[in-house]
C-alpha positions in Angstrom: -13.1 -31.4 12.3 -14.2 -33.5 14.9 -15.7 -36.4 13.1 -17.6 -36.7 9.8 -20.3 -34.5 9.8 -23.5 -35.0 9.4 -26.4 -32.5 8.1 -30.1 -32.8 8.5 -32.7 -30.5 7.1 -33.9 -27.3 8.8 -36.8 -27.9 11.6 -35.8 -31.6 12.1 -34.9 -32.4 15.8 -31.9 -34.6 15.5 -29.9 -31.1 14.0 -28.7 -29.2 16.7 -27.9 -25.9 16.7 -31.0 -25.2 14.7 -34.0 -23.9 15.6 -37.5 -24.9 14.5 -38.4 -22.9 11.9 -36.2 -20.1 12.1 -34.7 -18.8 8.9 -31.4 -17.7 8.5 -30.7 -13.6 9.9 -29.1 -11.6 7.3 -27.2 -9.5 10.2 -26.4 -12.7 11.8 -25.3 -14.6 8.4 -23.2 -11.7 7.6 -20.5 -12.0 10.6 -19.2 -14.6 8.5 -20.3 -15.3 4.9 -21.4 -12.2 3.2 -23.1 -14.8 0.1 -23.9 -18.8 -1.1 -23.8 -18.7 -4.7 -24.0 -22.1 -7.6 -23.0 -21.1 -10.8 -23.1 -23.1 -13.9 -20.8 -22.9 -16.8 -23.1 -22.6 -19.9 -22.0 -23.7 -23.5 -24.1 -20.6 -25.0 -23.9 -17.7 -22.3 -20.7 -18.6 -20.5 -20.8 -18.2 -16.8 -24.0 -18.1 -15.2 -25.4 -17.5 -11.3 -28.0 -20.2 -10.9 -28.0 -19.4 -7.1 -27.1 -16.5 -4.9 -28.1 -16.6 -1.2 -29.2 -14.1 0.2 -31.2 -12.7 -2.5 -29.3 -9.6 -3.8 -26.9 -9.6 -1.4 -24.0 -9.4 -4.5 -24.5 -6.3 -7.2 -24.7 -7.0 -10.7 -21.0 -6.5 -11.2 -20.0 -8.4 -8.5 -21.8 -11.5 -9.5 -19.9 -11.3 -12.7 -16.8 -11.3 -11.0 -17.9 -14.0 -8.7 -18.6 -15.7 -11.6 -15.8 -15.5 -14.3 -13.5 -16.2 -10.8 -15.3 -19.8 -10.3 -14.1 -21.5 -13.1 -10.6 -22.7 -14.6 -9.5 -20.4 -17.3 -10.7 -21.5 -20.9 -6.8 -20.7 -22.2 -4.8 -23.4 -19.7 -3.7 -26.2 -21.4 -3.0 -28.8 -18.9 -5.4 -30.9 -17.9 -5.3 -34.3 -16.1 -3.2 -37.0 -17.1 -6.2 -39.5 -15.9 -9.4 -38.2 -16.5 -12.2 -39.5 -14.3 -15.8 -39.3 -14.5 -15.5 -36.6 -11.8 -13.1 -34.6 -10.8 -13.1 -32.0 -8.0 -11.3 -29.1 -7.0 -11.2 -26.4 -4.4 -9.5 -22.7 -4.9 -9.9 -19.4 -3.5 -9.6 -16.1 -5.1 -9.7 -12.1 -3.7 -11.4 -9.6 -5.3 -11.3 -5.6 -4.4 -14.7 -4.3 -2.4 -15.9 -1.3 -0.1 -18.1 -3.5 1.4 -15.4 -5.3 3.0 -13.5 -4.6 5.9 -9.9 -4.8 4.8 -11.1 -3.7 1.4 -11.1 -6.9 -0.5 -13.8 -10.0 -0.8 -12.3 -13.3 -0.7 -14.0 -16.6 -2.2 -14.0 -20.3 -2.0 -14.2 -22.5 -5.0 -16.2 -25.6 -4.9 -15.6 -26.7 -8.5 -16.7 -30.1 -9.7 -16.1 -30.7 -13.6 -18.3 -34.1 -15.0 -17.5 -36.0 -17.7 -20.5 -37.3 -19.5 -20.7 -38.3 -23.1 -24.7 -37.6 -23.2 -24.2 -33.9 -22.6 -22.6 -31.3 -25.2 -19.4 -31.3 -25.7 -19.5 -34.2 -23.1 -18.9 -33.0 -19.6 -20.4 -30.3 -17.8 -19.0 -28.1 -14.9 -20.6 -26.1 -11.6 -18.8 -24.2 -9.0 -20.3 -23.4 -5.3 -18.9 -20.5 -4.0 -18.7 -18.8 -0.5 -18.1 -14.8 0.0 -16.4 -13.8 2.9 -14.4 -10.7 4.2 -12.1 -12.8 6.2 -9.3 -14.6 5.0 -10.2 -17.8 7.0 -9.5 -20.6 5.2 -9.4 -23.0 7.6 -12.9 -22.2 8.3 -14.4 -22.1 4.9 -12.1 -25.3 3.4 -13.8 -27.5 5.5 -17.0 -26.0 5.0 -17.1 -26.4 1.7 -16.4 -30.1 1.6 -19.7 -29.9 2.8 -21.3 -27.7 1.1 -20.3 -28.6 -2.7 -20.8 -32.3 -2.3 -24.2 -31.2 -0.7 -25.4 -28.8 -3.3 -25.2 -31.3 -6.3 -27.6 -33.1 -4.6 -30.1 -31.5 -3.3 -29.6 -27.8 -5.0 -30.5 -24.6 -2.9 -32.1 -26.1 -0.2 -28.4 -26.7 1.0 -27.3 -22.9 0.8 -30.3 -22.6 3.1 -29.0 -25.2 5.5 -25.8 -24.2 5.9 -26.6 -21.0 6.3 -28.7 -21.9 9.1 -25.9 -23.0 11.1 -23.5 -20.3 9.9 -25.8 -17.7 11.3 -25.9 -19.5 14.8 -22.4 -19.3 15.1 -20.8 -16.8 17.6 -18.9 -13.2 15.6 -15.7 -14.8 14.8 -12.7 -13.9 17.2 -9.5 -13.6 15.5 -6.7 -15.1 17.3 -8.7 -17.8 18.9 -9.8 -21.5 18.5 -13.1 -21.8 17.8 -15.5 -24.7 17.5 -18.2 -23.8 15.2 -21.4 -26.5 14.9 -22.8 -27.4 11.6 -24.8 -30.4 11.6 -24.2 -33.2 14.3 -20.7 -32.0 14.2 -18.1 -29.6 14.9 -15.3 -27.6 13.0 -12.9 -26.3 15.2 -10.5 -23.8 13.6 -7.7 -21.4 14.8 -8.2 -18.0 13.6 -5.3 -16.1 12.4 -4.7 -12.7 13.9 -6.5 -10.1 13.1 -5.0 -7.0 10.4 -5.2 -4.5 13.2 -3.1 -6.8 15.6 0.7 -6.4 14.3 1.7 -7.4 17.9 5.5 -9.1 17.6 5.1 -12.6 17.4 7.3 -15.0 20.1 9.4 -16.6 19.2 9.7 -20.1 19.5 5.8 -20.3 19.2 4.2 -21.1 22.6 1.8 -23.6 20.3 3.2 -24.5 16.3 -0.7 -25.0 15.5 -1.3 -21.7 16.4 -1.5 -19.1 13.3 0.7 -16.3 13.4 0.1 -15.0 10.2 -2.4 -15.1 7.5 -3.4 -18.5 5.8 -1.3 -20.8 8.4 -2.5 -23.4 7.0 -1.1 -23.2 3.1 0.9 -26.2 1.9 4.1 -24.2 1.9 6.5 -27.6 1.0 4.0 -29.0 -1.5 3.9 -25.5 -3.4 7.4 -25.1 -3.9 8.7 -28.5 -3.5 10.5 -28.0 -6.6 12.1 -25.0 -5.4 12.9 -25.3 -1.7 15.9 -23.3 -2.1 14.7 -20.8 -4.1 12.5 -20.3 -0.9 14.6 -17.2 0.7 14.5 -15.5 -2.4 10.7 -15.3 -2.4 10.9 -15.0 1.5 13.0 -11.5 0.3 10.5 -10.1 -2.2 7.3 -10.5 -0.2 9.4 -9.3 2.1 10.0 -6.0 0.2 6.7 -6.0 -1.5 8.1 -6.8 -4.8 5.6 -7.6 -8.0 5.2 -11.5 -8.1 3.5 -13.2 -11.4 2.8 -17.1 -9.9 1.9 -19.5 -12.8 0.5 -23.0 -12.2 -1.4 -25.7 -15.0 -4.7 -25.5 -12.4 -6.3 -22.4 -10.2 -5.8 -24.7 -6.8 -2.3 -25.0 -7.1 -1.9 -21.3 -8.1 -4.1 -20.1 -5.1 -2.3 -22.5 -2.8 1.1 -20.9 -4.2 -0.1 -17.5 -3.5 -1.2 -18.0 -0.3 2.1 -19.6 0.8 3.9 -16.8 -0.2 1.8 -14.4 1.9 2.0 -17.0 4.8 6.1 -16.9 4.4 6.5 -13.3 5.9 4.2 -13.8 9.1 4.1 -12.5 11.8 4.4 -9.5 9.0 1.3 -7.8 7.5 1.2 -8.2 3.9 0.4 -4.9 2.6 0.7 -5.6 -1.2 -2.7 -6.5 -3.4 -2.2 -10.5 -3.6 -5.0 -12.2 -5.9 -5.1 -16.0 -5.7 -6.2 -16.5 -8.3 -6.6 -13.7 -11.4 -7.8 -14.0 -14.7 -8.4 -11.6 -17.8 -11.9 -10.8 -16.3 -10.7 -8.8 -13.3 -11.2 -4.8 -14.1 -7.9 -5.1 -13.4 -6.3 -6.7 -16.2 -6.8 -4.0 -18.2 -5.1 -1.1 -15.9 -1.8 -3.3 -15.6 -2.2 -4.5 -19.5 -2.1 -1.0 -20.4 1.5 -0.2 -18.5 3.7 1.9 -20.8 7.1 0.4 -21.5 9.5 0.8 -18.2 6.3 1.8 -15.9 6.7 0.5 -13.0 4.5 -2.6 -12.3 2.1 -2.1 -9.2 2.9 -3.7 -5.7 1.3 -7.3 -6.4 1.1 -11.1 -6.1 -0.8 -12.7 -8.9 -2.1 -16.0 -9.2 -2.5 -17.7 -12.6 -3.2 -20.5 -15.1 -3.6 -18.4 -18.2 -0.4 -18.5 -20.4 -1.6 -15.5 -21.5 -0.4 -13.5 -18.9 3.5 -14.2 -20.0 2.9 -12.1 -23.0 0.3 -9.3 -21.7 2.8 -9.0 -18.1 6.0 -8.7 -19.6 7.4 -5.9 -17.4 6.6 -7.7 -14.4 9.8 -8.2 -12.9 9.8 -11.8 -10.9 7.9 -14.7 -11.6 7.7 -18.3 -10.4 6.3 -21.5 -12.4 5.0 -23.7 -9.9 3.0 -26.7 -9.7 2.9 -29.8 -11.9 0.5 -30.5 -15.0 -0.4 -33.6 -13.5 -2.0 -33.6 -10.1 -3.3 -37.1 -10.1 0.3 -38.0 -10.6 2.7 -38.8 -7.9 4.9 -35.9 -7.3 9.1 -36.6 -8.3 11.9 -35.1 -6.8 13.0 -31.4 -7.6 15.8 -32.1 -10.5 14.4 -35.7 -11.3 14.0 -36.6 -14.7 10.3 -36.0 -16.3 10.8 -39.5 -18.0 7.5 -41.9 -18.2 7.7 -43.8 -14.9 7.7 -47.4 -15.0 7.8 -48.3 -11.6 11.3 -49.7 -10.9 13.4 -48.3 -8.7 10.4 -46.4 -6.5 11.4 -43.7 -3.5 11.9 -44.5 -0.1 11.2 -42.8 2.9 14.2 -40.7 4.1 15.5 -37.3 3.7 15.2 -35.0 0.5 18.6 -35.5 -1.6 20.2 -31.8 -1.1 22.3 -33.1 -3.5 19.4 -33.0 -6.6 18.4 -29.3 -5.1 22.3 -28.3 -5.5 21.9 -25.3 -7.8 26.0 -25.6 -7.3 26.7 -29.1 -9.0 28.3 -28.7 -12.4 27.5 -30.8 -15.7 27.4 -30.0 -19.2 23.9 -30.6 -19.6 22.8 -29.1 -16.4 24.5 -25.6 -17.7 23.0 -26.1 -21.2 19.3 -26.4 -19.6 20.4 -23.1 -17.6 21.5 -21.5 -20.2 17.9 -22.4 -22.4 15.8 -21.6 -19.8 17.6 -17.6 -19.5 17.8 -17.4 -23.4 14.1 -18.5 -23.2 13.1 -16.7 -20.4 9.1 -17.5 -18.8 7.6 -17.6 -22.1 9.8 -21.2 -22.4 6.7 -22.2 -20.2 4.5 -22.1 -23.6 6.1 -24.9 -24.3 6.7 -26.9 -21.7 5.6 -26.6 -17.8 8.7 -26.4 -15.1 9.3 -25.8 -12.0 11.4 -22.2 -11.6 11.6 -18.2 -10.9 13.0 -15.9 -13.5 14.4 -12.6 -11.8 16.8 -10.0 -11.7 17.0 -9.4 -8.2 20.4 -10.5 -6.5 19.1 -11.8 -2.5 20.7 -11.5 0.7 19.7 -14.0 3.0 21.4 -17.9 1.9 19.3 -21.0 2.1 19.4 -22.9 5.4 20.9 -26.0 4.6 20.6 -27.4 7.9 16.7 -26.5 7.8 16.8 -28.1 4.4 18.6 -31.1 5.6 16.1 -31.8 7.7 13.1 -32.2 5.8 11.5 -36.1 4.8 10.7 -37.5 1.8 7.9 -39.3 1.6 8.4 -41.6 -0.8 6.0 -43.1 -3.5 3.0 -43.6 -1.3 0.8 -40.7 -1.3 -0.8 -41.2 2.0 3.0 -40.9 3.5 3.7 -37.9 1.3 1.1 -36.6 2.6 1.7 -37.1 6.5 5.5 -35.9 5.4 4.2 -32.7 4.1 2.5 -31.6 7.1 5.8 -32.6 8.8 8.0 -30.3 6.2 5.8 -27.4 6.3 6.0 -27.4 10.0 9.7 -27.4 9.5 9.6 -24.5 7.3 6.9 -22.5 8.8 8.8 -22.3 12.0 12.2 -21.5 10.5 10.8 -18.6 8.1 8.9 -17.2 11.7 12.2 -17.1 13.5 13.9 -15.8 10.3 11.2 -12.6 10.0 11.2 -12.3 14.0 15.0 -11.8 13.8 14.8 -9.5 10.9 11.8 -7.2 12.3 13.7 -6.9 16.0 15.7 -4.1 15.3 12.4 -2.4 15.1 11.4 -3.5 18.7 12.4 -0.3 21.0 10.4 2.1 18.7 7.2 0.0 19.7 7.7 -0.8 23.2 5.6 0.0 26.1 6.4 1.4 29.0 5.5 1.4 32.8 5.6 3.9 35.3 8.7 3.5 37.6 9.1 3.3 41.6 9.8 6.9 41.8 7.8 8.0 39.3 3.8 8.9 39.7 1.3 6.7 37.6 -1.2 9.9 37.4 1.4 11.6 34.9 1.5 11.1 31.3 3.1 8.2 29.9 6.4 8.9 28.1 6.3 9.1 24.1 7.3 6.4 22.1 11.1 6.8 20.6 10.8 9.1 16.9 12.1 6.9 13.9 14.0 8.6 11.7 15.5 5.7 9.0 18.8 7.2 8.1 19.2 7.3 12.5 17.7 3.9 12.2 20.4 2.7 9.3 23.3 4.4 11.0 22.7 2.6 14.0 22.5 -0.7 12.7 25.1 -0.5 10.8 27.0 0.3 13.8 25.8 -2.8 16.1 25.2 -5.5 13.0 22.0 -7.9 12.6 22.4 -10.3 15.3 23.8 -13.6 15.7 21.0 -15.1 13.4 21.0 -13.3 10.7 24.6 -12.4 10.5 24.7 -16.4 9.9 22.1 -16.5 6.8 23.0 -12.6 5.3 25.6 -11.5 2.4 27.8 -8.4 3.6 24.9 -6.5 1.3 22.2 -7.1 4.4 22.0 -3.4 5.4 21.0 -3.0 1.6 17.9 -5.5 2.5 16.7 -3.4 5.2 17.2 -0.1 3.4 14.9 -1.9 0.7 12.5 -3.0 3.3 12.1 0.9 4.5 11.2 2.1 1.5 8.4 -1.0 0.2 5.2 -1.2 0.5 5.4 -3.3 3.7 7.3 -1.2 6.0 5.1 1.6 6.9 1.6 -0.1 7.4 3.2 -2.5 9.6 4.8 -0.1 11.3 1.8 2.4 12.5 0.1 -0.7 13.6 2.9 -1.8 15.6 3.2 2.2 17.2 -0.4 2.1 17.5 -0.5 -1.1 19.5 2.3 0.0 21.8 0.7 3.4 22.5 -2.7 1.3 22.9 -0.7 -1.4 25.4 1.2 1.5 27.3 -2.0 3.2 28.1 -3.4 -0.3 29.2 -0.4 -0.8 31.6 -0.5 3.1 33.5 -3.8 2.4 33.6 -3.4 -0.9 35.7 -0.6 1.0 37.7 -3.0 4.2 38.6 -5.5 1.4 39.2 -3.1 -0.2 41.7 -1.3 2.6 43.2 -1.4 4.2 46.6 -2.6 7.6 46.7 -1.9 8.5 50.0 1.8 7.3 50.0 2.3 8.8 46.4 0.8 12.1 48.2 3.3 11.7 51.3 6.5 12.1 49.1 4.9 15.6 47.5 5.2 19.1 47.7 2.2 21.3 48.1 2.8 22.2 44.2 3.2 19.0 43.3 0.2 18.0 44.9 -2.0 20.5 43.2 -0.7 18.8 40.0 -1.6 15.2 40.9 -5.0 16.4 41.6 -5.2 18.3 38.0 -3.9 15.3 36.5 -6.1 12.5 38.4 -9.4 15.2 37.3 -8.2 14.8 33.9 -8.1 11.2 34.1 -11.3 10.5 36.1 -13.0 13.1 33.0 -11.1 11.0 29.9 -12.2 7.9 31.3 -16.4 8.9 32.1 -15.8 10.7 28.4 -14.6 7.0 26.9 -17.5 5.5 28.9 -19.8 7.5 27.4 -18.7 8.5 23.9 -18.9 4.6 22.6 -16.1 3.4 22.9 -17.6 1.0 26.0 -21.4 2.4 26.1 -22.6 5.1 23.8 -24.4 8.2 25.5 -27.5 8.9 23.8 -30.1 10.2 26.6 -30.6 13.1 27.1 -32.5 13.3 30.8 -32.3 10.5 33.4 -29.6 9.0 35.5 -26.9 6.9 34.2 -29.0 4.2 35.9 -31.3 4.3 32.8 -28.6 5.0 30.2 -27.0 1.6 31.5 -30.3 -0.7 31.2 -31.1 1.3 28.3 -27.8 0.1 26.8 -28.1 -3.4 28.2 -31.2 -3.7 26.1 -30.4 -2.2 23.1 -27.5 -5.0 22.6 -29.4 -7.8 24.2 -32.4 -6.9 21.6 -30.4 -6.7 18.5 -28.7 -9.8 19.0 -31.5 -11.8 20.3 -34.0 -10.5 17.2 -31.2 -12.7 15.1 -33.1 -16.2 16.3 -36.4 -14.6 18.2 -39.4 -12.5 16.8 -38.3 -8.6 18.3 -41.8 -8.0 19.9 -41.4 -11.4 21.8 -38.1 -10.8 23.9 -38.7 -7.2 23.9 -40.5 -7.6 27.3 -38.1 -9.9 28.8 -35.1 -7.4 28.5 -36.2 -6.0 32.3 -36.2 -9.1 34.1 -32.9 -10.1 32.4 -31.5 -7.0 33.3 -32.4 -7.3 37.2 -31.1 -10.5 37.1 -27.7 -9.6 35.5 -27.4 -6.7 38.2 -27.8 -8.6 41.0 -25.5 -11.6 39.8 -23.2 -9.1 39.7 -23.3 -7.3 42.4 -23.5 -11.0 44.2 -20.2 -11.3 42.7 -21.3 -13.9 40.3 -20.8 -13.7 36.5 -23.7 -12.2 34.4 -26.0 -14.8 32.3 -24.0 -15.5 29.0 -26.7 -17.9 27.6 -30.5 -17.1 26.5 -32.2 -20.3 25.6 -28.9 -21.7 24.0 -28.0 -18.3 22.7 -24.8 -17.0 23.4 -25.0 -13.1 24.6 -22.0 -10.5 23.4 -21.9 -8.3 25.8 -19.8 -5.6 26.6 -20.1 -6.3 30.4 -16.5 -6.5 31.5 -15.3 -3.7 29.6 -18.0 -1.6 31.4 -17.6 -3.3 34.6 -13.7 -2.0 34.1 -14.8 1.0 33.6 -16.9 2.0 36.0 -14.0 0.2 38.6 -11.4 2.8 37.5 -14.4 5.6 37.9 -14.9 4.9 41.6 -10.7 4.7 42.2 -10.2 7.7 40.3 -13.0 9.6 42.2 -11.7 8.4 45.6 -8.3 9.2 45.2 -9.1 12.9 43.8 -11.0 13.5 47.0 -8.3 12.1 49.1 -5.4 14.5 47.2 -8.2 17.0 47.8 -8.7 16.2 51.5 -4.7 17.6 52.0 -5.1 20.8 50.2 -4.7 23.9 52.0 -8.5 25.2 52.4 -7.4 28.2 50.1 -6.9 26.1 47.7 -10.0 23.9 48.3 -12.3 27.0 47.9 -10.9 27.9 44.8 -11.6 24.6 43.2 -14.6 24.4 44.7 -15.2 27.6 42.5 -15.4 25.3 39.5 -19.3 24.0 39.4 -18.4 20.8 37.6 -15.4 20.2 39.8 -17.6 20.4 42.8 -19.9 17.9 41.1 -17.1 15.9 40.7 -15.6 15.8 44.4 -19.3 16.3 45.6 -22.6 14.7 45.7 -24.0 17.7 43.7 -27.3 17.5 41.3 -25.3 18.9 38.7 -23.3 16.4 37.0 -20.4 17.7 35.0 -21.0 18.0 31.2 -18.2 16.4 29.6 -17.2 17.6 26.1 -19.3 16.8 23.0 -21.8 15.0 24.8 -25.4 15.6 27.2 -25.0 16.3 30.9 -25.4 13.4 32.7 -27.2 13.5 35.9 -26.2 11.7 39.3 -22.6 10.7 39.0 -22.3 9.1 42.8 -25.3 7.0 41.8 -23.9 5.8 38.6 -20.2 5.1 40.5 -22.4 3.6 43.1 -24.7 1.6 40.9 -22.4 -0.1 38.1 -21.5 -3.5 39.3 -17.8 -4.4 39.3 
């Protein structure tokens, strides 16, 4: 954030951003935050939604998920070591939803937990909560640091205010910095990419602070300080897809641990279900609880604090005890003794000791604890909480220890810990990018684009991307090895990894989207080429035949790219009668109207569409850029995208009637035959109907009108 923020009530002048009055747009609201909600945690009825902004915006079931997913789970038994009057935490958990656009909801935990001898039991707890569809937690962190703090005090009211500003804010962009106002202030977040944009991350990062992957911003080193060299074998199974059980003493610490682990694999898309943070409540539970014996566990990460889980999940293959039962306390080195500090000898700042991590080091009593903790297995954790993984699976990649070496301990001040971690989980972050980066490259030449060549005619169709066939693939990489920077960090078994990797739940999700990107990007690139190419010197260096194909294929082009202009894609074609002149301002107004009706009353702007129109028109055609603001209200237009189009109209246009212009006149009357074709190459009242949608009248007037 920029500084502290500060919010004032709705309507008062010194908050802005808001306007007067004006009550939060549902349409607006829902860009970001599909619901507010307070819940209380009653002694008699259990969880209950005191609050739930927008009314009925959540469905009976999904409140009482909401709910039972707002609290710590009744059945953990580690609590604070110091117990304050107060204390606060923050979590997140992810919930399955066809209202959603990836499929899943994901929530925000404001709980705050009160100790207070004149109540029952003597204490009472709350959770505010904020519903999302997008995985932005550096958005919705900060947020609710304002929002829970806010809501104790003065109840609903501050929903309402928040959501005020939230529904001023601009759609979210993923990929982007944003500054977002709430208040007198500012948060500025860094999106992380959107799910449909698998595009290959670079490598080293043009900017470390910008997001690569999902949740960027996940205490990686603090989560699994106690197991930094377990690290690569957890990098492997998310890798793979491979059924995770995470178990920490509180929800925060289990949801942070989750989301690290989904962070570990970027710039990979993590196709498996990962839950933050799951309890005994989720419809779930009981599909996986009732797994027959050897059934194979379903592709997932899970988040816990219920020890439960140990015993209902025990064909769960991997799982990881993470975390410590005592927050407040200050964190020891992995392999320390758990002996009651008494403040001699305290940490200095330097490097971790590799040699305390050493999984290597022989001594009796090192091998007896080994030993216990296989003959025990994860149910040892009913017990006593640790720090460790219990699995079967044998990895590939070995720990870095030069990445390892690397890394600072902050010593016994918490503030310096703290500066340290952001230092160690840059270290990390960047290592695990370049690690994934190397091990997806092999994959690079079956999603690469192409560009038309010197000698080769932009107008044609672009060539297909490579097939992948994975016993090819195997063969071949087998043949030419992994690269220098894997061939470092791998066993001889690393084929074995990749032939894993094929057959996850990872591999073929990611995969589409990165063939669908590259078929998206190569059409993008021809499309700049025909854009730039020279007709009449392409034409000198043809046959007659050949020429009679450029002008099939430019038609073809100049009719896909009015079809796209038309079908939606850039501006959808819904009148009937009337020049594209009118479809265009009718267009212009329908976008301008629905987004302005989000702050103004609908009749009052409808009237003002015209004149904002005009005035965009002849901006543009003056060369200027068309009005982005309306009384402080930023416009989301799709101007440039039609501008674009209607650009690659007129080229397209001009160059068919210049490959037409050095046709034999044979040839020129028998095109001329076609009535759409001469529609197209002239100035004819009969516009060519393109497939699946109304004729559309005047094509030189609309090639002639749109501004560039």
């Amino acid at each position: 954030m920029d500084r502290a923020p500060s919010l004032s009530p709705r309507g008062d002048p010194a908050s802005p951003g808001l306007f007067p009055g004006a009550a939060p747009h549902p349409g607006a609201l829902r860009r970001w935050v599909l619901a507010f909600c307070i819940i209380r945690f009653d002694l008699e009825q259990g969880q209950v939604v005191e609050e739930c902004f927008p009314t009925d915006s959540l469905s009976s079931d999904q409140q009482l998920m909401v709910a039972f997913s707002s609290f710590p789970d009744s059945m953990s038994h580690h609590h604070p070591r110091h117990r304050s009057v107060i204390h606060d935490s923050v979590f997140s958990f992810r919930f399955p939803s066809s209202c959603a656009r990836d499929g899943f909801v994901y929530g925000y935990v404001f709980n705050r937990q009160r100790q207070d001898e004149r109540l029952p039991r003597g204490g009472e707890q709350k959770s505010v909560v904020i519903l999302s569809q997008f995985p932005y937690t550096s958005v919705f962190r900060p947020l609710l640091q304002i929002l829970g703090p806010l809501c104790f005090d003065i109840g609903r009211t501050a929903l309402e205010l928040v959501a005020s500003h939230v529904s001023t804010w601009p759609p979210p962009v993923p990929g982007r910095a944003m500054d977002l106002p709430i208040g007198g202030a500012a948060l500025r977040a860094h999106l992380p990419p959107g799910l449909d944009d698998p595009a290959s991350a670079p490598f080293p990062p043009p900017n470390p602070s910008v997001p690569l992957g999902l949740f960027h911003d996940a205490d990686l080193f603090g989560s699994f300080r106690g197991l930094l060299l377990h690290l690569w074998t957890l990098w492997e199974l998310m890798i793979l897809g491979e059924p995770v059980l995470v178990i920490a003493p509180t929800p925060a610490q289990c949801s942070e641990a989750v989301s690290a682990l989904v962070s570990l694999v970027a710039p990979l898309l993590c196709s498996v279900d990962f839950r933050p943070y799951f309890t005994i409540h989720d419809p779930d539970f009981s599909r996986i609880n009732s797994l027959a014996e050897g059934e194979r566990f379903p592709h997932m990460v899970l988040g816990v604090t219920n020890l439960f889980f140990l015993k209902a999940l025990r064909n769960i293959p991997h799982v990881v005890s993470v975390g410590s039962p005592s927050p407040s306390s200050t964190r020891v080195l992995p392999g320390a003794p758990r002996s009651a500090s008494t403040g001699r000898n305290p940490r200095q700042i330097g490097k971790l000791n590799l040699e305390r991590l050493s999984l290597n080091r022989f001594s009796p009593s090192s091998f007896l604890n080994v030993m216990k903790m296989r003959r025990e297995g994860p149910l040892g954790l009913l017990t006593e909480h640790k720090e460790a993984i219990w699995s079967t699976y044998s990895p590939t990649t070995k720990p870095d220890t030069a990445v390892l070496n690397r890394l600072v301990d902050g010593g016994a001040s918490s503030r310096v810990e703290e500066s340290m971690s952001v230092v160690n989980n840059e270290i990390l972050r960047r290592h695990f990018l370049e690690l994934t980066t190397n091990f997806l490259a092999p994959f690079g030449p079956y999603a690469r684009a192409t560009t038309p060549s010197e000698s080769s005619s932009p107008f044609g169709c672009p060539p297909p991307l490579p097939p992948f066939q994975a016993d090819e693939f195997l063969s071949s990489l087998a043949a030419r090895g992994p690269g220098k920077f894997l061939a470092k960090r791998t066993r001889s078994n690393w084929l074995g990894l990749y032939r894993q990797f094929l057959e996850g739940k990872n591999f073929m999700p990611w995969f589409q989207k990165r063939r669908a990107a590259a078929e998206q990007e190569q059409d993008k690139l021809w499309k700049q080429a025909r854009m730039s190419a020279d007709i009449q010197k392409i034409i000198s260096k043809m046959s007659e035949l050949e020429i009679v194909d450029l002008f099939n294929a430019i038609e073809r082009h100049l009719l896909e790219e009015m079809q796209a202009f038309c079908k939606g894609d850039i501006l959808p074609c819904d009148i009937k009668n009337g020049d594209i002149s009118a479809l265009y301002h009718q267009k212009f107004s329908d976008v301008l109207v629905v987004q302005l009706t989000s702050v103004f009353d609908h009749v009052s702007i409808k009237g003002s569409v015209d004149v904002l129109f005009q005035h965009w028109c002849c901006l543009s055609t003056e060369g200027c850029h068309p009005p982005k603001l309306v009384h402080g209200i930023e416009l989301q237009l799709p101007m440039n995208a039609m501008a674009d189009s209607a650009a690659a109209c007129r080229k397209l246009k001009a160059d068919l009637q210049a490959v037409f212009n050095v046709l034999p006149k044979d040839m020129q009357h028998l095109l001329l035959a076609n009535p759409k074709r001469q529609a197209l190459l002239h100035n004819s009242p009969e516009s060519p109907k393109l497939p699946g949608h109304p004729s559309i009248q005047g094509a030189e007037p609309l090639l002639s009108f749109l501004p560039v």
